[in-house]
C-alpha atoms as a printed R data frame, in Angstrom:
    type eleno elety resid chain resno       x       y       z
1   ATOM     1    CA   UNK     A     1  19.386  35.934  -9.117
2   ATOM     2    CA   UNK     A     2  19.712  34.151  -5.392
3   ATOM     3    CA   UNK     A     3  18.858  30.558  -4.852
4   ATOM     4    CA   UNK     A     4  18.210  30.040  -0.851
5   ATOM     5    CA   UNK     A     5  18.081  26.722   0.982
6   ATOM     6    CA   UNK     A     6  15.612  27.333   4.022
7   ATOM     7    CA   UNK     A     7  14.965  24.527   6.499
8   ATOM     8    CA   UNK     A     8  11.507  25.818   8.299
9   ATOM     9    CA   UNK     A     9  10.234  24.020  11.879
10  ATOM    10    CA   UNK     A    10   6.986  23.016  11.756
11  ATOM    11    CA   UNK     A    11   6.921  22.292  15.839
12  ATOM    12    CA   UNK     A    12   3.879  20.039  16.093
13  ATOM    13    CA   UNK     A    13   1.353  20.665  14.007
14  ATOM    14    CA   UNK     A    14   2.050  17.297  12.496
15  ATOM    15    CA   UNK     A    15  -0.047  15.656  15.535
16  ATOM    16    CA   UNK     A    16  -2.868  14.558  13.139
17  ATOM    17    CA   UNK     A    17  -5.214  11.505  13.487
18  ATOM    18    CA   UNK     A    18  -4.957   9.035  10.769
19  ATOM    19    CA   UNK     A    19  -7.574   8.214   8.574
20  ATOM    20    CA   UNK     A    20  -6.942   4.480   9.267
21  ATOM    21    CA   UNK     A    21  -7.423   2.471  11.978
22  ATOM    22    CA   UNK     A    22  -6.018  -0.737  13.141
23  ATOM    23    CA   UNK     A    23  -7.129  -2.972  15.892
24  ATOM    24    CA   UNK     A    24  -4.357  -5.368  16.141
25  ATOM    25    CA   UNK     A    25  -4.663  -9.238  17.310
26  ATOM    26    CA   UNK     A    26  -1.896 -11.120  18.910
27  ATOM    27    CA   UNK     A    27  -2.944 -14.088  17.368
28  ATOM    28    CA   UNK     A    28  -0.216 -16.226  16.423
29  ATOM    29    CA   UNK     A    29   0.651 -19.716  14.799
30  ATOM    30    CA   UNK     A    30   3.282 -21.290  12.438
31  ATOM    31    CA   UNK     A    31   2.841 -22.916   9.056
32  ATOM    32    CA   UNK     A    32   5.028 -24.975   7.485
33  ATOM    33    CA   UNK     A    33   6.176 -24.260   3.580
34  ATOM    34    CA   UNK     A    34   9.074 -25.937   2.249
35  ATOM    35    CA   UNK     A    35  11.622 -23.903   0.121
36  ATOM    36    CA   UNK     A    36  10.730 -21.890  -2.700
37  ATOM    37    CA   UNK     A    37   7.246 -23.513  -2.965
38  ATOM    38    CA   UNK     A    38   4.264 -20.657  -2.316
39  ATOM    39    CA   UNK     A    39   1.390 -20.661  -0.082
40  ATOM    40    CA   UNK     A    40  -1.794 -21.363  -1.597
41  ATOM    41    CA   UNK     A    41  -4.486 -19.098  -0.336
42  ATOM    42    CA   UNK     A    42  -8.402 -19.046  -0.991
43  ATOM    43    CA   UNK     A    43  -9.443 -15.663  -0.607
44  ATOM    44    CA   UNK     A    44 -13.317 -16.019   0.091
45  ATOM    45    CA   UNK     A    45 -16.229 -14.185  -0.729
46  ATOM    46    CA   UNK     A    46 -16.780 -10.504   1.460
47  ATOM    47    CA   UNK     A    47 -19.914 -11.123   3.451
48  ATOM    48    CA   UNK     A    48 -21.046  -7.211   2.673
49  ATOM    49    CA   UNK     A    49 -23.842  -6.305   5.135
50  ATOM    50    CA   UNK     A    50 -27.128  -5.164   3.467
51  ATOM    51    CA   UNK     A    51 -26.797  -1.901   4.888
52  ATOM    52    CA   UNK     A    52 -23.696  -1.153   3.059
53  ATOM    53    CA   UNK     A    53 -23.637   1.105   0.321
54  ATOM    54    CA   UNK     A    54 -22.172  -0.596  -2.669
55  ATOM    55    CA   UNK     A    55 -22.012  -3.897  -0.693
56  ATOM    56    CA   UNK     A    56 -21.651  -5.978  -4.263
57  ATOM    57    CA   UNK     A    57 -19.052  -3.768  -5.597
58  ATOM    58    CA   UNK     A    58 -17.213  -3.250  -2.250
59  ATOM    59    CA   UNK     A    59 -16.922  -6.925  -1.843
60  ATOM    60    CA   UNK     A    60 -15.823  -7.657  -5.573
61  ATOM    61    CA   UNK     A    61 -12.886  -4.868  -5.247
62  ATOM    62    CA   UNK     A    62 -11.650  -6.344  -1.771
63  ATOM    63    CA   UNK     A    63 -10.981  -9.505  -3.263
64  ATOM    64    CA   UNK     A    64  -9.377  -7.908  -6.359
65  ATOM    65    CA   UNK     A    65  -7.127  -6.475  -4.423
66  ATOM    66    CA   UNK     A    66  -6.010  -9.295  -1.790
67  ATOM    67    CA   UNK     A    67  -5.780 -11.926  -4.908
68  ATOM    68    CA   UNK     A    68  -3.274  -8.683  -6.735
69  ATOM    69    CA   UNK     A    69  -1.341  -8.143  -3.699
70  ATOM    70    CA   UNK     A    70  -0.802 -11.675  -2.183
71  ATOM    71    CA   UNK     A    71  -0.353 -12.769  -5.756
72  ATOM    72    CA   UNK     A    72   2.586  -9.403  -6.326
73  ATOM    73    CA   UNK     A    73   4.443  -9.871  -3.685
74  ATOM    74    CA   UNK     A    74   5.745 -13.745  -4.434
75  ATOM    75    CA   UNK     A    75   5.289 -15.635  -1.460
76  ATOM    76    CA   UNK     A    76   1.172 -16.589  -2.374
77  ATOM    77    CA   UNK     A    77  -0.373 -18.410  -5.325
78  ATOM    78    CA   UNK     A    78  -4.406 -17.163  -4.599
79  ATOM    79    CA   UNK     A    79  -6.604 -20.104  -5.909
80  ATOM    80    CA   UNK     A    80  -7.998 -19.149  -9.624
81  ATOM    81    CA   UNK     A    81 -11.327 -21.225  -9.554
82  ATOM    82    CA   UNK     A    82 -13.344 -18.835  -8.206
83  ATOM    83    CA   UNK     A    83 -16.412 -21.155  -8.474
84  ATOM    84    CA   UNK     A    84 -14.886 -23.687  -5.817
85  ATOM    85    CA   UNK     A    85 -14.589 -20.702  -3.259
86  ATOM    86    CA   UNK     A    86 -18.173 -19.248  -3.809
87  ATOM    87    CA   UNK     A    87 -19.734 -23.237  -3.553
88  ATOM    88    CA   UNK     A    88 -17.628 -23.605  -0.282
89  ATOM    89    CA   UNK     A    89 -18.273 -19.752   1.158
90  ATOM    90    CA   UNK     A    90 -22.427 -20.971   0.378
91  ATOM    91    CA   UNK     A    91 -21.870 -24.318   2.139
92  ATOM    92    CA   UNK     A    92 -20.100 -22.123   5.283
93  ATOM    93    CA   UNK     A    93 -23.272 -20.002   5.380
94  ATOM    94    CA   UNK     A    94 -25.627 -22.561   5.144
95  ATOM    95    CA   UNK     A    95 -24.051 -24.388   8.261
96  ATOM    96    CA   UNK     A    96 -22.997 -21.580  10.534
97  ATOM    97    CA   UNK     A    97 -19.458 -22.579  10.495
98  ATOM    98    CA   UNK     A    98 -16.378 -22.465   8.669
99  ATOM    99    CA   UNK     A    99 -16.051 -26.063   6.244
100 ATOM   100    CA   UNK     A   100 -12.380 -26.704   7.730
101 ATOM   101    CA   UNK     A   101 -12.378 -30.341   5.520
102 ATOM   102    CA   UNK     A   102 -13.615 -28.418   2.550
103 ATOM   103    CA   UNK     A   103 -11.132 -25.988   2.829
104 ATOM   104    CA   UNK     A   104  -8.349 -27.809   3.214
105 ATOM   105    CA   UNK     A   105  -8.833 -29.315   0.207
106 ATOM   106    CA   UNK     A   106  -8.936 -26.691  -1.563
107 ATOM   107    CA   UNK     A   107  -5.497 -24.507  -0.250
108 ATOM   108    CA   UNK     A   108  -3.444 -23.905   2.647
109 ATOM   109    CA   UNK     A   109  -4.552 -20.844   3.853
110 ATOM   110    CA   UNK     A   110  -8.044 -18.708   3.980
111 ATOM   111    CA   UNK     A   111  -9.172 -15.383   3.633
112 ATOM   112    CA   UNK     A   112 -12.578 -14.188   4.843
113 ATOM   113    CA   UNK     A   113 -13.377 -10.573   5.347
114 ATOM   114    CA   UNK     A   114 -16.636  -9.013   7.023
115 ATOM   115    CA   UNK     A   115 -17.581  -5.033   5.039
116 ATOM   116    CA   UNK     A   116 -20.444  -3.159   7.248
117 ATOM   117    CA   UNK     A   117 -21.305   0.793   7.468
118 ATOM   118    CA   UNK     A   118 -19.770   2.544  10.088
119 ATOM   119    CA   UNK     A   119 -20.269   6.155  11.892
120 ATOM   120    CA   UNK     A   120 -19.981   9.211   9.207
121 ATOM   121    CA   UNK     A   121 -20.156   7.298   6.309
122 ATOM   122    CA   UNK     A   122 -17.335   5.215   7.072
123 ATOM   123    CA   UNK     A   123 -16.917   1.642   6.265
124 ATOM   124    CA   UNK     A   124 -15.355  -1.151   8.442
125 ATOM   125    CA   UNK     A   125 -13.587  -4.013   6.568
126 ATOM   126    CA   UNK     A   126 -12.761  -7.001   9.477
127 ATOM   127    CA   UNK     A   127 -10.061  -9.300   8.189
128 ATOM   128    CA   UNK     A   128  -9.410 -12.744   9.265
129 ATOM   129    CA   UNK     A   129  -6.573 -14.781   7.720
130 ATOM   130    CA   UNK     A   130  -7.530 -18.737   8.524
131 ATOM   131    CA   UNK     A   131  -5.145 -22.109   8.622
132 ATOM   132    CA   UNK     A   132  -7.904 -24.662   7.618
133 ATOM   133    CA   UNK     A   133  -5.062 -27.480   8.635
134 ATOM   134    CA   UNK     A   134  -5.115 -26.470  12.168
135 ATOM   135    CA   UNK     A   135  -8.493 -25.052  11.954
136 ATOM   136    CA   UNK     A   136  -7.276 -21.771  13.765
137 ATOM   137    CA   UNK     A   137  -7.261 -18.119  12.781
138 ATOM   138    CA   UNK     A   138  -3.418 -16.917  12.379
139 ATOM   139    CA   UNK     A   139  -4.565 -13.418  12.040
140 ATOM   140    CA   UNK     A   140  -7.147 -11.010  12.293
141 ATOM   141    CA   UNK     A   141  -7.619  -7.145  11.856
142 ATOM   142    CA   UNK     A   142 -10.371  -4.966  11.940
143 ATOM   143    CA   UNK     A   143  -9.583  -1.552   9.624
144 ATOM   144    CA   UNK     A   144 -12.442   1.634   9.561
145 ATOM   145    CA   UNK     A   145 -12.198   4.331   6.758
146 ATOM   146    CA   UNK     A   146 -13.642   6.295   4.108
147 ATOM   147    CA   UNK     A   147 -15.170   4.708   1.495
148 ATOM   148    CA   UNK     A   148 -12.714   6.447  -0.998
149 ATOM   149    CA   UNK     A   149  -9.818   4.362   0.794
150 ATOM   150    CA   UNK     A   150 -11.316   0.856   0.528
151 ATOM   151    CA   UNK     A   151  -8.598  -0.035  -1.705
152 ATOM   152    CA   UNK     A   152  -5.956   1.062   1.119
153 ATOM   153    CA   UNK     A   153  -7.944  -0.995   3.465
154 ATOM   154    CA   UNK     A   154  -7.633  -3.784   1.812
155 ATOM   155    CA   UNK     A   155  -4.072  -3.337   1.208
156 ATOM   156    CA   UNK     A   156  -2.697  -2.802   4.319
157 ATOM   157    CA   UNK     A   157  -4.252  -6.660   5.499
158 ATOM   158    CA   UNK     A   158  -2.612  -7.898   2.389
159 ATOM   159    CA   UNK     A   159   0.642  -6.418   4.018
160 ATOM   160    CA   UNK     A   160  -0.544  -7.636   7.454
161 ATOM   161    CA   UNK     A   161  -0.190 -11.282   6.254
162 ATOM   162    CA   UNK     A   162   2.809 -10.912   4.097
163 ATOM   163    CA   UNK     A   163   4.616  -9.841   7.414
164 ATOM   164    CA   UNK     A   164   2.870 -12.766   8.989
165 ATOM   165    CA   UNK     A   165   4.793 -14.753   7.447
166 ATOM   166    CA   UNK     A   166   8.492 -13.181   5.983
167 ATOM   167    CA   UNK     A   167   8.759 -11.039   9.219
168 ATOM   168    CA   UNK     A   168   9.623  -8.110   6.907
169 ATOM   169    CA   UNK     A   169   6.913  -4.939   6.262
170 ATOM   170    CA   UNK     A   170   5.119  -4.916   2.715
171 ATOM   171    CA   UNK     A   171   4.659  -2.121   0.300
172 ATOM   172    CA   UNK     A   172   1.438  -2.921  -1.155
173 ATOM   173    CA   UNK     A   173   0.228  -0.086   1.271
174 ATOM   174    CA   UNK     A   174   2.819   2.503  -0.617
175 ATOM   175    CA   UNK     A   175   0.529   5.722  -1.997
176 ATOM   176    CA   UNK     A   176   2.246   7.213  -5.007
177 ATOM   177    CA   UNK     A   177   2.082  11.250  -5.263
178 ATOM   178    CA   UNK     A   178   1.922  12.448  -9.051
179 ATOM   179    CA   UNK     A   179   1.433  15.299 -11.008
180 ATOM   180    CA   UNK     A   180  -1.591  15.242 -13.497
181 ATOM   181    CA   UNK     A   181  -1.504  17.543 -16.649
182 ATOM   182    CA   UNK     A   182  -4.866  19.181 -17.247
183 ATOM   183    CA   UNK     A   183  -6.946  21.320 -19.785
184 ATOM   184    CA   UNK     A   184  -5.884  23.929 -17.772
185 ATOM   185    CA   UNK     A   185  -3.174  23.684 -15.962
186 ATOM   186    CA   UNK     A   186  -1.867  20.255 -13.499
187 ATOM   187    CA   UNK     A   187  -3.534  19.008 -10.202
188 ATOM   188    CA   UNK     A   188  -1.821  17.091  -7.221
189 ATOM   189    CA   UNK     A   189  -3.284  13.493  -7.328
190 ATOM   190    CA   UNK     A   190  -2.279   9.583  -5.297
191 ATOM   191    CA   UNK     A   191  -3.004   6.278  -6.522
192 ATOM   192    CA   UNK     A   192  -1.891   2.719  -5.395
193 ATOM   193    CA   UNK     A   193   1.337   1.044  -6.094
194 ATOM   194    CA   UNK     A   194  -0.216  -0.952  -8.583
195 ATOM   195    CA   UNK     A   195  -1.568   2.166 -10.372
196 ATOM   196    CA   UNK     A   196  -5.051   1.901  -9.424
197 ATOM   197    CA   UNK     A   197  -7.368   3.882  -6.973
198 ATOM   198    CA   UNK     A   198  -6.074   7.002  -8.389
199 ATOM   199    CA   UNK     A   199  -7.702  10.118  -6.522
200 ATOM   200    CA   UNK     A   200  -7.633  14.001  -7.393
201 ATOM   201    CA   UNK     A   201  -6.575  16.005  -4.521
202 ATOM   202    CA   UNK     A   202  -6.598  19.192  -5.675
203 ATOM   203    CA   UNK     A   203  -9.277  21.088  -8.028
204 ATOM   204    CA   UNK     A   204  -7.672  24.244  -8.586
205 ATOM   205    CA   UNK     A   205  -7.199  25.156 -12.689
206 ATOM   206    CA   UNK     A   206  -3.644  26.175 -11.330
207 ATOM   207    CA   UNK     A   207  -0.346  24.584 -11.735
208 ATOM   208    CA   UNK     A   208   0.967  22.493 -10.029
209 ATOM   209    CA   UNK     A   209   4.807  21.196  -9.205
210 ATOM   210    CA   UNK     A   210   7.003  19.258  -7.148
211 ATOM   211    CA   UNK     A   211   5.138  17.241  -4.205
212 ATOM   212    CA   UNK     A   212   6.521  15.330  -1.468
213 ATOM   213    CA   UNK     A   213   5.563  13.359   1.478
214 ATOM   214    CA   UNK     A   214   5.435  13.959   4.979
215 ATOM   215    CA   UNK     A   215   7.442  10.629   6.926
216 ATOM   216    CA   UNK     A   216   4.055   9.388   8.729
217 ATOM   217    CA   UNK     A   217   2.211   9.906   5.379
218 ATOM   218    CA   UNK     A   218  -0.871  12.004   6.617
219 ATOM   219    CA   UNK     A   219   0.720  14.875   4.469
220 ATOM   220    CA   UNK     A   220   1.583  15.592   1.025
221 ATOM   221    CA   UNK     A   221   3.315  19.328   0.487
222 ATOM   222    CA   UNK     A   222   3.737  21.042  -2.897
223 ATOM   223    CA   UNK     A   223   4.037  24.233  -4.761
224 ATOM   224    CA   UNK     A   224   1.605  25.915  -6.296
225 ATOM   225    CA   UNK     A   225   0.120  28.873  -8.598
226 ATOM   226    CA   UNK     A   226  -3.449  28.563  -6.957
227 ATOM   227    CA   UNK     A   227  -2.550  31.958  -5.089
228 ATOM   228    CA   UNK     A   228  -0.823  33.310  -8.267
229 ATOM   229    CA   UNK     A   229   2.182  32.744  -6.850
230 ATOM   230    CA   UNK     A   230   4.661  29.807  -6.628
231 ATOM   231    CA   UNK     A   231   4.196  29.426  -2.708
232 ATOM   232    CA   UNK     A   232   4.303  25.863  -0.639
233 ATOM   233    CA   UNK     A   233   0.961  23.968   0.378
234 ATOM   234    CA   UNK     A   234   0.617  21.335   2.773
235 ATOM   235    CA   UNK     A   235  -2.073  18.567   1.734
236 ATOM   236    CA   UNK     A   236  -4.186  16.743   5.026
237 ATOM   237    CA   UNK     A   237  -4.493  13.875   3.314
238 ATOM   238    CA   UNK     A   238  -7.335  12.546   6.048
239 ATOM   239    CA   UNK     A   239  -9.193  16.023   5.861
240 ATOM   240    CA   UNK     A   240  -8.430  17.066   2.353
241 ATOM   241    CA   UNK     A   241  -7.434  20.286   3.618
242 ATOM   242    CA   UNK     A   242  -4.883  22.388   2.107
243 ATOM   243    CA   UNK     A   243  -3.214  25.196   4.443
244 ATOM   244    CA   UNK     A   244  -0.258  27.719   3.128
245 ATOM   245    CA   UNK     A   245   3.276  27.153   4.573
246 ATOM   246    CA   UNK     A   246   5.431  29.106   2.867
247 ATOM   247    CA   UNK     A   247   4.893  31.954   0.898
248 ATOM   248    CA   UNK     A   248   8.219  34.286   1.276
249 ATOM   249    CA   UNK     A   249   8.302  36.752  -2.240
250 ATOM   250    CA   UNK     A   250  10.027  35.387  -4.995
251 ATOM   251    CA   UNK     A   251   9.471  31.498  -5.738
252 ATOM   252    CA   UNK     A   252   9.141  28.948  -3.238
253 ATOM   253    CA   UNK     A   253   9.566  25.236  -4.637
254 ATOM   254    CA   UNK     A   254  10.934  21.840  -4.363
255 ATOM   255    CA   UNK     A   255   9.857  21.557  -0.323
256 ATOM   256    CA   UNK     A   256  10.879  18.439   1.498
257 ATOM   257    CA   UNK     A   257  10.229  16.650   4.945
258 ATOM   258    CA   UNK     A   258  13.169  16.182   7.220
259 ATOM   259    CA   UNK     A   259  13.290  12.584   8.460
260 ATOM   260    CA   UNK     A   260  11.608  13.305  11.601
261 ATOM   261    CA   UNK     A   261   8.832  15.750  10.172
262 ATOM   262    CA   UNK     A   262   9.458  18.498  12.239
263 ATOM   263    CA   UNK     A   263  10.960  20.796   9.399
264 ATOM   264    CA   UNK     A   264  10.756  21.680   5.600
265 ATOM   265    CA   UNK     A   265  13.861  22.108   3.531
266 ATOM   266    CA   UNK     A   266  13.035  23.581   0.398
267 ATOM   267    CA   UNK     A   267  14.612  26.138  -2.523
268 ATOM   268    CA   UNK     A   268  13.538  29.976  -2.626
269 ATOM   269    CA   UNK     A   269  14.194  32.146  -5.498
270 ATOM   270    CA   UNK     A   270  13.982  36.105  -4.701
271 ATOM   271    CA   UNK     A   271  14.766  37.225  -8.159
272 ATOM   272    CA   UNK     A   272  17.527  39.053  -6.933
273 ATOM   273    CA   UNK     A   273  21.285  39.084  -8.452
């Protein structure tokens, strides 16, 4: 039996567009914590536009997942009384204007987030992280994507602001690639760090073993049966397309991304001695 390690170049057919767009701000500002105290943070209501499909549930997740994240990664204590937030949200909409007295009352920083339909059957989540102190916005960012990825919308402004403030990147934006035993075999699924927002990529009553992630993360490759043999697959995470790389005879497995993406490293098995 031979066991080969092959490094493959892809060249660049990596060159992908993301399935998530930023619009950065250069908005800046400083608050003042002192040490080892957290920030207190009222993360409002999601003014959903009536055109959105969903709009109650979309907003209700959103702020699920800012109060988890801010609340995960140490630095935040999100406001509990949820009542408080919706009676000073109604008394923002019913004057036009943000209640900066009102607000500061109530914590030291502010969420508000705007959900609307955009082109394809996309959504657009617009962020806007709030000082009610200096009655300034510290941050805002505008994020468009499928509806499926609302959670990874929402958790890529909750690492916005944690970097806001610590200077260092967050992970509540980290996708997890798993293996999921079926009836009939195992499928190539993601969910969120915090175990949630788990998606099936792959529908093929085939086996399935070993995946890994391309460094940008637009990729996901694995080995697979779905050909009836064990051959590599690369996964377009923003497409859902799945396109054969490597299919030499014998067993192809255990692919991995160099750390510029350009190649594959992975183990064949020719069944030779």
């Amino acid at each position: 039996m031979r066991l080969l390690l092959v490094a493959l170049s892809l060249g660049a057919v990596l060159l992908a567009a993301p399935s998530v767009v930023a619009q950065p701000s250069t908005e800046t500002a400083e608050v003042v914590q002192r040490g080892g105290q957290k920030f207190s943070v009222a993360v409002a209501p999601v003014d959903a536009d009536a055109n959105l499909r969903n709009g109650p549930a979309v907003a209700a997740e959103v702020v699920e997942v800012l109060e988890g994240d801010l609340a995960f990664t140490g630095w935040f204590a999100p406001v509990a009384n949820r009542g408080f937030i919706e009676a000073i949200h109604k008394a923002d909409q019913e004057a036009g204007a943000l209640q900066y007295s009102e607000w500061r009352a109530l914590a030291q920083l502010l969420i508000k987030t705007k959900a609307e339909p955009a082109e394809g059957g996309r959504l657009t989540l617009t962020f806007s992280l709030v000082d009610p102190n200096q009655a300034r916005e510290l941050l805002a960012r505008r994020y468009t994507g499928n509806p499926e990825l609302l959670r990874q919308l929402a958790h890529r402004f909750s690492d916005d602001v944690y970097e806001y403030f610590s200077r260092r990147k967050g992970i509540c934006s980290t996708r997890i690639a798993f293996v999921q035993r079926t009836a009939k075999g195992s499928e190539l699924c993601v969910m969120d760090y915090d175990g949630k927002g788990v998606l099936q990529k792959t529908f093929d009553n085939s086996q399935v073993v070993a995946p890994a992630w391309s460094p940008d993360g637009r990729y996901i490759v694995f080995s697979s049966l779905r050909g009836g043999y064990w051959d590599v697959y690369r996964l377009n995470l923003a497409s859902g397309q799945v396109d054969k790389l490597v299919a030499f005879p014998g067993i192809n497995t255990q692919a991995e991304y160099s750390p510029d993406g350009q190649e594959l490293v992975l183990i064949l098995q020719n069944g030779q001695s």
